[in-house]
Backbone bond lengths (Angstrom), bond angles and torsions (degrees), N, CA, C in turn:
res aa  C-N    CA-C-N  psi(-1)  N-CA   C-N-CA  omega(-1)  CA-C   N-CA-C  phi
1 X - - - 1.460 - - 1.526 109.47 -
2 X 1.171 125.36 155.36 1.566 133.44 179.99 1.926 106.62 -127.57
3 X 1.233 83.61 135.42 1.636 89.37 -173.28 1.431 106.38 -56.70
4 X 1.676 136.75 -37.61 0.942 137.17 -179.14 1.546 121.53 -133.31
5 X 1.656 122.48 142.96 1.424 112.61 156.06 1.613 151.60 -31.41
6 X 1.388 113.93 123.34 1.024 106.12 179.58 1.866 134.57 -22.86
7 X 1.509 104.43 -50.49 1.361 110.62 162.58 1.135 120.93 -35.86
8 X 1.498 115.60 -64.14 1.393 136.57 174.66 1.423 127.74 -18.25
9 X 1.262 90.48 -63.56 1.780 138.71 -154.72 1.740 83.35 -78.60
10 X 1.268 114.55 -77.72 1.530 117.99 -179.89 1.293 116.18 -54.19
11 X 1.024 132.48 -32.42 2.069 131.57 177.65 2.095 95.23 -77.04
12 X 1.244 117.14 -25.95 1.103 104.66 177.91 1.577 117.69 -73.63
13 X 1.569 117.96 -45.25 0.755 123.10 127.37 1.239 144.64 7.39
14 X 1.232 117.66 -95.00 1.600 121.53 153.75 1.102 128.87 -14.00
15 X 1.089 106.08 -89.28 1.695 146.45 165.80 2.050 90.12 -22.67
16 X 1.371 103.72 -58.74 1.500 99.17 -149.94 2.085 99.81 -75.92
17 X 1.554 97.68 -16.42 1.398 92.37 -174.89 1.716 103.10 -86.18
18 X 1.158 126.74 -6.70 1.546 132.25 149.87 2.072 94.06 116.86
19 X 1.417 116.38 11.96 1.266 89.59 -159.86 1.500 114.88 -71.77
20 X 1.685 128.67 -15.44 1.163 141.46 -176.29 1.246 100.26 -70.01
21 X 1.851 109.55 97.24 1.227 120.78 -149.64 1.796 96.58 -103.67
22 X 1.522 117.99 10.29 1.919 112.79 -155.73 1.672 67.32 -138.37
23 X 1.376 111.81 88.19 1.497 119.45 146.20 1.829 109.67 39.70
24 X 0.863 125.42 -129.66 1.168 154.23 -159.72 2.225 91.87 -83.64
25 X 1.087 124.93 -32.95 1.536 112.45 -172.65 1.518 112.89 -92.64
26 X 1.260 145.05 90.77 1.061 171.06 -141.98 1.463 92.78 -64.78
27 X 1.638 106.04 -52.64 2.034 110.30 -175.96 0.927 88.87 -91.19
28 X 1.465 153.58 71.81 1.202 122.86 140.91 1.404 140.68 -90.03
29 X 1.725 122.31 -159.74 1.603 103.06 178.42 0.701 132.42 -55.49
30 X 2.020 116.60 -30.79 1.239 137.61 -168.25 1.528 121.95 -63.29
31 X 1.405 100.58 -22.77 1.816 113.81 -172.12 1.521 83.45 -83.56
32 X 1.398 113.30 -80.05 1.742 124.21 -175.13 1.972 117.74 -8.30
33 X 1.778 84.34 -50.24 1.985 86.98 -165.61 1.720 100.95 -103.13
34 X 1.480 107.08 12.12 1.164 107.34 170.68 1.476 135.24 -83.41
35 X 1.160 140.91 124.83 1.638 130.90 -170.94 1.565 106.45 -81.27
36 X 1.552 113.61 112.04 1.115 110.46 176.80 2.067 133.07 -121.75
37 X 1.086 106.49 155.97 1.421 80.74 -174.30 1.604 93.67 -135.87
38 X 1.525 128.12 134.41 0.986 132.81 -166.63 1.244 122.09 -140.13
39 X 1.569 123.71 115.42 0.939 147.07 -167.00 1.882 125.28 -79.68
40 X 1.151 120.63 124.79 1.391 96.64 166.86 1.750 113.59 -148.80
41 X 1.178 123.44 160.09 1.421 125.97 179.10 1.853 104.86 -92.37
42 X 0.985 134.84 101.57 1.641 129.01 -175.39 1.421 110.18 -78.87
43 X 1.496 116.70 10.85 1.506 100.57 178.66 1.838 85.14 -91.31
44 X 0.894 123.24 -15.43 1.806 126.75 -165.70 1.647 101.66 -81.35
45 X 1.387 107.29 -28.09 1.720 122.02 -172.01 1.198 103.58 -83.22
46 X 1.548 129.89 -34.63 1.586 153.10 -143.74 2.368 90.41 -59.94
47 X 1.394 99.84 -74.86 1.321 81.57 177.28 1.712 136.67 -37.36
48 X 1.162 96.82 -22.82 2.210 96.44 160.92 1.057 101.46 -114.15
49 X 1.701 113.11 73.82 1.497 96.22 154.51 1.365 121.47 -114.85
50 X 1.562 117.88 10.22 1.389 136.78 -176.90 2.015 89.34 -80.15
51 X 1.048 110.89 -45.76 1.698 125.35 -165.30 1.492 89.72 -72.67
52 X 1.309 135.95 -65.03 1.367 159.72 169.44 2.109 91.89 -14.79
53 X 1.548 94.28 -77.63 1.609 88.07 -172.67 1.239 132.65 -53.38
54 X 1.558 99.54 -19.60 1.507 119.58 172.11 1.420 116.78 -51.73
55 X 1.451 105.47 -48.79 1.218 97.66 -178.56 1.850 138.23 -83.38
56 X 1.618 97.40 22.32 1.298 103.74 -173.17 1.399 134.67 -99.16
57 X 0.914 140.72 110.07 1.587 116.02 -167.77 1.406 119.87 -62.76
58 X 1.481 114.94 172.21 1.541 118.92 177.61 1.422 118.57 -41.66
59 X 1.326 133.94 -48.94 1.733 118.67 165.30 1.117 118.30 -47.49
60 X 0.943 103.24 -47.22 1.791 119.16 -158.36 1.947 99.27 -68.64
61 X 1.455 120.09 -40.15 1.301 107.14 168.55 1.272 122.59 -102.99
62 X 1.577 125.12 -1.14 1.145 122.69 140.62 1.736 120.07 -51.04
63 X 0.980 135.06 -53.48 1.384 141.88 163.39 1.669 99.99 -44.37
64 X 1.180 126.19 -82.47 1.225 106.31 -178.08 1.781 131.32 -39.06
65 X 1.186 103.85 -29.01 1.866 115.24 -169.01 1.454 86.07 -79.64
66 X 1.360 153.32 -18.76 1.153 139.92 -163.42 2.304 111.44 -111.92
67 X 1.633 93.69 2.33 1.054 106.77 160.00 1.702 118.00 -56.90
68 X 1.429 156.80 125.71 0.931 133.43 170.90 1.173 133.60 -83.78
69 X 1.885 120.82 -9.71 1.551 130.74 168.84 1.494 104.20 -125.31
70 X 1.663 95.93 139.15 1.393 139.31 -155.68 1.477 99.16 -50.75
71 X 1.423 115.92 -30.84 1.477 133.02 -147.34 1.912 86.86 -95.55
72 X 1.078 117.51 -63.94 1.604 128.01 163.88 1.389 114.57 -44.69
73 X 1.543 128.28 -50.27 1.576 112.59 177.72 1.679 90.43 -59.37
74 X 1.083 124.39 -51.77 2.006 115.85 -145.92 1.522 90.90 -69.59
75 X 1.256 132.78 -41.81 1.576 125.09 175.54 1.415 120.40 -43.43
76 X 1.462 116.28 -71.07 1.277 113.85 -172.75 1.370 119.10 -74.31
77 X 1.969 121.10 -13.82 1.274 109.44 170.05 1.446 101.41 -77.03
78 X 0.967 151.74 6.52 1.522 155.46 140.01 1.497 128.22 -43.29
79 X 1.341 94.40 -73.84 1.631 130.22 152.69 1.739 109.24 -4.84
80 X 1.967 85.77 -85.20 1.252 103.87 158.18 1.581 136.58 -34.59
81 X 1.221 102.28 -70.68 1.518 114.26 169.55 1.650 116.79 -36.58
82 X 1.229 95.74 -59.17 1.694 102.11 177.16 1.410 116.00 -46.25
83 X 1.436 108.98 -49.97 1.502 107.94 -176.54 1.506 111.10 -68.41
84 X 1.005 117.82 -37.81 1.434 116.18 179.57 1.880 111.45 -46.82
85 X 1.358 91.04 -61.19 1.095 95.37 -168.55 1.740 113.79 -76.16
86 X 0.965 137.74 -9.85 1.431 146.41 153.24 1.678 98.03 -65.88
87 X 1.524 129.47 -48.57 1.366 105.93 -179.26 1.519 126.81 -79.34
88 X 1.804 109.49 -4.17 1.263 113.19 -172.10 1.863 89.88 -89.12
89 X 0.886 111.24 -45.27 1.550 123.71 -177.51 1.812 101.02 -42.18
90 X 1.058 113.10 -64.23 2.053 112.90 161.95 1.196 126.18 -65.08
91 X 1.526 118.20 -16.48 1.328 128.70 168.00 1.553 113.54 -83.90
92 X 1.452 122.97 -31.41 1.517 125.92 -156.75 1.104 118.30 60.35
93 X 1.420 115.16 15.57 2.139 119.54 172.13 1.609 109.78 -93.40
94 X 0.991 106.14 135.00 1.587 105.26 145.33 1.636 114.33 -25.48
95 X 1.531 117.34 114.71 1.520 113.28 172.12 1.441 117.79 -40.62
96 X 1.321 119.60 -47.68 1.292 129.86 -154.37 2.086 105.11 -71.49
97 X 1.770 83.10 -27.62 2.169 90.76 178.27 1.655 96.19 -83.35
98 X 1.286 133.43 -10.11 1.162 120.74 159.85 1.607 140.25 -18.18
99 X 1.297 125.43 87.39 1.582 106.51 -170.63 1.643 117.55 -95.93
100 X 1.326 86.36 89.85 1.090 105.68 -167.16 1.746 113.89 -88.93
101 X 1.066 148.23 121.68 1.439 145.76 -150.04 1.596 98.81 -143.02
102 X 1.368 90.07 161.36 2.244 101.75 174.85 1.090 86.29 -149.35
103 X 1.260 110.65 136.03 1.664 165.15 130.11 1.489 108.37 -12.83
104 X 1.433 141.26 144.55 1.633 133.54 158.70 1.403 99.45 -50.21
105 X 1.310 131.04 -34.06 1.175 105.49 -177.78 1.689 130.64 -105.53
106 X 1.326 93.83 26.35 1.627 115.29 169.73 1.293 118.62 90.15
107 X 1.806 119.08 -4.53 1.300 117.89 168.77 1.574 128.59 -75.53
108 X 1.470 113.91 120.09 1.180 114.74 176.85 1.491 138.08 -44.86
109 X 1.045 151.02 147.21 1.386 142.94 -159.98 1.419 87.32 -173.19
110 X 2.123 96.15 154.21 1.225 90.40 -173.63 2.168 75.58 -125.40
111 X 0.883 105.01 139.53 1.836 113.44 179.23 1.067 117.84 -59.90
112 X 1.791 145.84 122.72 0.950 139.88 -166.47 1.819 130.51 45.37
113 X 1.154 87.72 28.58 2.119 98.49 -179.40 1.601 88.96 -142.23
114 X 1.437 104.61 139.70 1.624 120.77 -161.79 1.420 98.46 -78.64
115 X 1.807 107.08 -40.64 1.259 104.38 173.35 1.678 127.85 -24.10
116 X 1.368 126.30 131.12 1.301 147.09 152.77 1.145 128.71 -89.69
117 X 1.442 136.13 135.14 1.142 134.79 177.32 1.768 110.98 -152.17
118 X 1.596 111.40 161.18 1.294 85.75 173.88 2.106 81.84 -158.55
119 X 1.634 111.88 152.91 1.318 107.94 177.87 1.602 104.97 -133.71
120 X 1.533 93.98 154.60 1.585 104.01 -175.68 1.665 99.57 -141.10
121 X 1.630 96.29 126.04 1.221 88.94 171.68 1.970 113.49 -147.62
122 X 1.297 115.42 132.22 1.304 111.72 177.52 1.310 118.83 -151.13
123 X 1.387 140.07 139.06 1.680 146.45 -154.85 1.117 124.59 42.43
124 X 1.730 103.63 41.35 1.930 103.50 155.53 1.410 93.13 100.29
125 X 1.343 126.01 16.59 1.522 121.70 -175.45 1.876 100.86 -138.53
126 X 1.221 119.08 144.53 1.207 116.77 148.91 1.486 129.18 -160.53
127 X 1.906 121.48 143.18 0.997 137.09 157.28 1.323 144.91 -62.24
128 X 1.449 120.81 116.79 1.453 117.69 -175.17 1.734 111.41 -114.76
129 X 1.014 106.64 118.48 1.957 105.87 -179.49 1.454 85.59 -99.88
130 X 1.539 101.17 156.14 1.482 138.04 151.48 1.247 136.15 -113.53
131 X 1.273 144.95 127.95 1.487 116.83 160.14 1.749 101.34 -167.00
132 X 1.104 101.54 134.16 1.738 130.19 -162.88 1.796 101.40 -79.01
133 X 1.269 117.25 -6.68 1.387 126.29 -147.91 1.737 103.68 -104.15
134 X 1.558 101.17 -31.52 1.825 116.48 -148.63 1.157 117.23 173.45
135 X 1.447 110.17 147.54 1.691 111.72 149.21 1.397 115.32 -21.98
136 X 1.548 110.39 136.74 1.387 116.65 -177.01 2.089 96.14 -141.09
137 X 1.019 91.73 160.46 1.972 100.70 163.99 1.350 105.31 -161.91
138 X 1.264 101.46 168.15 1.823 112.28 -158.85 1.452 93.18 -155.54
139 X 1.556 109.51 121.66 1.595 110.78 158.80 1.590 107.20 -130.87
140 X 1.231 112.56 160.37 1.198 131.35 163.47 1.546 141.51 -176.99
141 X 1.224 90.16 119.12 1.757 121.87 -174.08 1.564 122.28 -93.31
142 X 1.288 115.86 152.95 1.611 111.42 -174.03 1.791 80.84 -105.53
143 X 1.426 92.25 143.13 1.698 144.20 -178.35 1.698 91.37 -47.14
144 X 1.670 115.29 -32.79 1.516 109.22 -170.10 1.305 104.18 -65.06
145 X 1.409 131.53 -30.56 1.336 125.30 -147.05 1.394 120.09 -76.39
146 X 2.108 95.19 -24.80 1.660 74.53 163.88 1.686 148.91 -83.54
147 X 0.854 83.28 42.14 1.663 103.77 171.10 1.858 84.64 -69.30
148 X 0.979 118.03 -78.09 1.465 141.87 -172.98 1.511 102.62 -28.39
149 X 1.397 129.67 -48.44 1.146 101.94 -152.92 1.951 111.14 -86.66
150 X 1.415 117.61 -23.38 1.666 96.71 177.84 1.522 120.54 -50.43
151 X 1.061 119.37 -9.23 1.024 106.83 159.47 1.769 139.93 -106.05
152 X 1.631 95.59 10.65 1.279 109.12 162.90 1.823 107.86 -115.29
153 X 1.021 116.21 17.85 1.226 103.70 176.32 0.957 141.79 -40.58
154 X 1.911 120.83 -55.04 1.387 142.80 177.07 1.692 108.92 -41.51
155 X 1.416 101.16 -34.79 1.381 128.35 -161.18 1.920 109.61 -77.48
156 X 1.494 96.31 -33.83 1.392 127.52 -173.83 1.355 114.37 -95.25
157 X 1.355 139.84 -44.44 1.243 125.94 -158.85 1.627 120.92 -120.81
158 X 0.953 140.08 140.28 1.803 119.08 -176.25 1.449 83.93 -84.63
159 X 1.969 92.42 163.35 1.433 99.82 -171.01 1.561 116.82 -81.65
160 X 1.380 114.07 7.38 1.497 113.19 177.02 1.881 106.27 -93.48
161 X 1.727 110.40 -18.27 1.303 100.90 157.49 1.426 126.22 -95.48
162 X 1.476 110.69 7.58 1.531 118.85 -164.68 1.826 85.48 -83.37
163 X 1.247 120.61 -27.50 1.661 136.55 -159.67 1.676 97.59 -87.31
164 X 1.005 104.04 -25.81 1.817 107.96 -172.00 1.691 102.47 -88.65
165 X 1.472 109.14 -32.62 1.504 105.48 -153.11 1.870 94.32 -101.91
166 X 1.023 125.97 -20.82 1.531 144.02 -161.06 1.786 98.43 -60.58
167 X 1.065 123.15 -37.09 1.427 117.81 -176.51 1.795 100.35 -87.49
168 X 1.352 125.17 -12.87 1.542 122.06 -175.49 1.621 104.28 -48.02
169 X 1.280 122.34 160.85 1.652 119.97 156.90 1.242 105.28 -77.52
170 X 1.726 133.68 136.62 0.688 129.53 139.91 1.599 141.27 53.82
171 X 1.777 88.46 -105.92 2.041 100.75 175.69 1.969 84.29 -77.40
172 X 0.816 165.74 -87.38 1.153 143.78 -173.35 1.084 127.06 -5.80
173 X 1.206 120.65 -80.34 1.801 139.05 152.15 1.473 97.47 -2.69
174 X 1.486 95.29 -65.12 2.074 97.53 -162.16 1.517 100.93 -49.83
175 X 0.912 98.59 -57.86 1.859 118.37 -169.37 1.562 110.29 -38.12
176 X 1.375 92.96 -70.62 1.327 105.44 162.44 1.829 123.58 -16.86
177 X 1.590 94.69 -79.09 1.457 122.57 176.02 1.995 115.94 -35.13
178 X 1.741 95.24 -43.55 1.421 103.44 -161.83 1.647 102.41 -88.47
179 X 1.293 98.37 -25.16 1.752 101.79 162.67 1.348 115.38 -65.56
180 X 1.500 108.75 -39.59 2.046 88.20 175.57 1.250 117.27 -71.12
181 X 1.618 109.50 -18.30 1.732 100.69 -175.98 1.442 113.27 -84.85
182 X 1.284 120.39 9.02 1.204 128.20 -174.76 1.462 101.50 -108.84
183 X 1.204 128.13 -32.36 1.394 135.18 168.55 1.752 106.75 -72.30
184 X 1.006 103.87 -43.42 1.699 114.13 -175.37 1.171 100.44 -60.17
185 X 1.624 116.64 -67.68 1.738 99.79 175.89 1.220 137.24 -75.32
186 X 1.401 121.05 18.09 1.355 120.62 175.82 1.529 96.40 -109.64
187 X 1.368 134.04 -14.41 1.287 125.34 -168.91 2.337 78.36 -90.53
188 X 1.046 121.19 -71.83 1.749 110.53 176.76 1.130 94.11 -40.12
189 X 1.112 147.32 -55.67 1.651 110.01 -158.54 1.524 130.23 -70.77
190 X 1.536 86.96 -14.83 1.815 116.30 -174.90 1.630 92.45 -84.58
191 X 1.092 118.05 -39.78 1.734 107.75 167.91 1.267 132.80 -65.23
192 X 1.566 105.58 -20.69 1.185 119.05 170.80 2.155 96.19 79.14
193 X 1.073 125.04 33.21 1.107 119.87 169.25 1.635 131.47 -124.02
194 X 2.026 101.39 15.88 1.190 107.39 -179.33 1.834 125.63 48.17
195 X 1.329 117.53 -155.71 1.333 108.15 163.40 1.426 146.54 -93.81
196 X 1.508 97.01 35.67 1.478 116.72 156.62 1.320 135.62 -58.52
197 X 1.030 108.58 -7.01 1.998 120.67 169.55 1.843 95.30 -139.76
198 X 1.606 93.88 136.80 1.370 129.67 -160.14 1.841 87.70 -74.82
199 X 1.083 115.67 120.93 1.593 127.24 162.46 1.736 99.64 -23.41
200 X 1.625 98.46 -81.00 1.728 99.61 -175.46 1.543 125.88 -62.79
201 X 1.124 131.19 22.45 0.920 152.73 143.91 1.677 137.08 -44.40
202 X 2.106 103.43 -51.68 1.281 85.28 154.58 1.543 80.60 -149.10
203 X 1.673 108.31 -153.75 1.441 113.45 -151.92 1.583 81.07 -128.05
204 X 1.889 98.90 157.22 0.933 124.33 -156.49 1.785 108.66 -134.63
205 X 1.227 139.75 49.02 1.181 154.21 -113.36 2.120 80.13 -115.72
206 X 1.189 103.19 134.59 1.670 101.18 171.16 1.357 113.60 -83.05
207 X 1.441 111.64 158.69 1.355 126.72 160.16 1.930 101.49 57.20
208 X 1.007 105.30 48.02 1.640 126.34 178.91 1.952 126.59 -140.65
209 X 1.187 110.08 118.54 1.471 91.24 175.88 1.306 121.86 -72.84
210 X 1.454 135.69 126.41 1.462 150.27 175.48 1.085 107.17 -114.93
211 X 1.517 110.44 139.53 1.463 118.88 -179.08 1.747 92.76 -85.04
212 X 1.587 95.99 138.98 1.543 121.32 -178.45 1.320 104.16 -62.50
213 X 1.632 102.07 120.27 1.618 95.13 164.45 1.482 166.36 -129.35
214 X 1.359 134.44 168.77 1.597 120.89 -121.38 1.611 93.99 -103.04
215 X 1.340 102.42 155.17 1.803 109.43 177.59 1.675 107.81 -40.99
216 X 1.190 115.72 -34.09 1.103 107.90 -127.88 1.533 106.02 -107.35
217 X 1.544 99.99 5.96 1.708 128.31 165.27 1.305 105.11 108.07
218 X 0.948 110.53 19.55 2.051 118.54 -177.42 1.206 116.70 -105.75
219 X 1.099 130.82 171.16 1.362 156.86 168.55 1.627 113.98 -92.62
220 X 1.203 105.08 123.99 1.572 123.99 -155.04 1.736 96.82 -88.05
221 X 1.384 137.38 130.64 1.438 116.93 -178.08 1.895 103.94 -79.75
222 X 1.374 129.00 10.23 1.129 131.85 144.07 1.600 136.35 -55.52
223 X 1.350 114.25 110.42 2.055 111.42 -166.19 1.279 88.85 -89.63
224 X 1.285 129.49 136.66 1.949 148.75 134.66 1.430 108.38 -76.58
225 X 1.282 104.74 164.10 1.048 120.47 131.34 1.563 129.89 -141.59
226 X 1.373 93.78 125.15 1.658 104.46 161.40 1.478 129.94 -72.40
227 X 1.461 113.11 114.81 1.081 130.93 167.46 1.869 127.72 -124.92
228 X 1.427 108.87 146.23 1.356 121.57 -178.55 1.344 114.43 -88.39
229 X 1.338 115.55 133.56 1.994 121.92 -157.72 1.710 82.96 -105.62
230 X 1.173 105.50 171.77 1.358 130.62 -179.83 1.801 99.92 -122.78
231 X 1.337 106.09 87.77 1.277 98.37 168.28 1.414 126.68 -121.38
232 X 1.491 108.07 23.45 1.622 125.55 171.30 1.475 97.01 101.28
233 X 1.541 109.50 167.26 1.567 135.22 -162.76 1.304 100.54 -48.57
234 X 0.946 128.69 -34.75 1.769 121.42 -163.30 1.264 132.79 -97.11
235 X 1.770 124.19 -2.13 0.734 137.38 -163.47 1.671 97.91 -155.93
236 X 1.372 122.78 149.32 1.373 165.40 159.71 1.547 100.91 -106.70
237 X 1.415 99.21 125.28 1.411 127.12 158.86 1.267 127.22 -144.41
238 X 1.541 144.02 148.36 1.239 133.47 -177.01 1.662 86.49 -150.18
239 X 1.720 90.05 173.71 1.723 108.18 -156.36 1.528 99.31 -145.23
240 X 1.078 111.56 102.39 1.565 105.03 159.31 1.273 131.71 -85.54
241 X 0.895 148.86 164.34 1.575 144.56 -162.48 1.465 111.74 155.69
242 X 2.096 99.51 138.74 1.341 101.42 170.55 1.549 116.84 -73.98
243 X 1.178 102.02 -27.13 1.721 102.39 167.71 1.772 106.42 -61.52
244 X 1.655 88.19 133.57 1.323 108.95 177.39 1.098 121.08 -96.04
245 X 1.177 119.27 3.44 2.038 136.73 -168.99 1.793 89.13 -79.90
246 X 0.874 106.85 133.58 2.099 116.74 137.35 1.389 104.34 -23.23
247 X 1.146 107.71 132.04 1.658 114.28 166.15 1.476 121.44 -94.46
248 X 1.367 144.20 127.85 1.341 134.29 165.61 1.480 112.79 -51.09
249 X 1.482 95.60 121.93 1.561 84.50 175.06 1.523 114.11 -128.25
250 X 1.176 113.87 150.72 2.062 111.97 -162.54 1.625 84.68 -174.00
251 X 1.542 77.68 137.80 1.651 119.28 158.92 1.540 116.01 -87.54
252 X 1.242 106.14 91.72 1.830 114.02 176.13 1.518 119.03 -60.17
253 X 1.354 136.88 87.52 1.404 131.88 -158.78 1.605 88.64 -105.14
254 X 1.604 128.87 151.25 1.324 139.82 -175.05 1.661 99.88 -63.63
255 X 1.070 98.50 125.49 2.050 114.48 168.04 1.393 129.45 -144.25
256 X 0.821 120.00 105.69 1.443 142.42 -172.23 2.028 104.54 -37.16
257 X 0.935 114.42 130.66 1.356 100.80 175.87 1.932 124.52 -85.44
């Protein structure tokens, strides 16, 4: 049992990570035109996750029922949940009146609201960006994985950064590597074109505007920028966005109001 509702639990939340930026109004403009990137641990969320499914519409738990382990449906109906309720929280709606929609290529959109958003989530953790301004994307990976990438490199790097990174040591190298794929998929997800253009394909340089880019091997007349979040030792994350502002960034942990 939990002393309080999910709602609850998440507006405390909120509130405590400072984003209710208009005094005393929790939805206000200030959240809306704000660039945000939001962090959470779902084993900490796990006790509302009966409340959690509640709040999903028919895609959203169709997608989950087609998860095949028990441990994977309860994540992403989480996942889910979170975002909802982080976009109703900038919206001032009920999560559940959320019109929230995906793309063929799995990017979220909300229909006729300028708002942008985009979520990433993998090993019991997930990220939600916002931003009222532009295209946005959000990835995030745990720090272990680059073990993984020398041997996806070719796969990972264009060859004018394969030339930059080639003298690194090693566990560097990896690091290196798992930062562009973390930049790489937040600049595709900000295109909204998933993995329809090959990582090594083009370059992914931080804290730079790059034109967003298109399936179809082109250059998007849309500028991002990719940037690397600070979200502690264990995790790599990066943020693309046409907004050029700093993003707020906070780890939402459950708090009672």
């Amino acid at each position: 049992m939990t002393a309080g509702g999910l709602r609850g639990v998440f507006d405390g939340s909120w509130r405590q990570a400072g984003i209710a930026l208009d005094g005393d109004n929790a939805q206000g403009s200030g959240a809306r035109d704000a660039l945000l990137a939001l962090f959470f641990d779902l084993a900490a969320w796990r006790p509302w996750l009966q409340e959690a499914l509640s709040l999903l519409d028919e895609a959203e738990q169709a997608r989950v029922r087609r998860k095949h382990r028990p441990g994977d449906r309860d994540e992403l109906a989480l996942a889910y949940a979170l975002h909802r309720l982080v976009l109703g929280s900038v919206l001032g709606q009920d999560p559940t009146e959320v019109a929230l929609e995906r793309e063929a290529s799995g990017r979220p959109y909300l229909p006729g609201d300028p708002l942008h958003t985009s979520l990433s989530h993998a090993d019991g953790f997930a990220a939600v960006a916002v931003s009222g301004l532009g295209a946005i994307g959000i990835d995030l990976e745990l720090t272990t994985r680059a073990a993984e990438m020398p041997a996806i490199a070719d796969h990972v790097w264009h060859p004018d950064e394969a030339r930059a990174l080639a003298a690194l040591p090693e566990a560097e190298q990896a690091i290196a590597l798992l930062q562009l794929w973390v930049r790489k998929e937040a600049l595709l997800k900000a295109a909204g074109i998933g993995l329809s253009r090959e990582m090594h394909s083009f370059m992914a340089p931080a804290d730079q505007a790059l034109p967003l880019p298109l399936a179809d091997g082109g250059d998007g007349v849309v500028r991002a920028i990719a940037r690397m979040l600070d979200v502690g030792p264990a995790w790599l994350a990066a943020l693309a966005s046409v907004d050029g502002s700093g993003p707020r960034v906070a780890w939402l942990h459950p708090l009672e109001q």
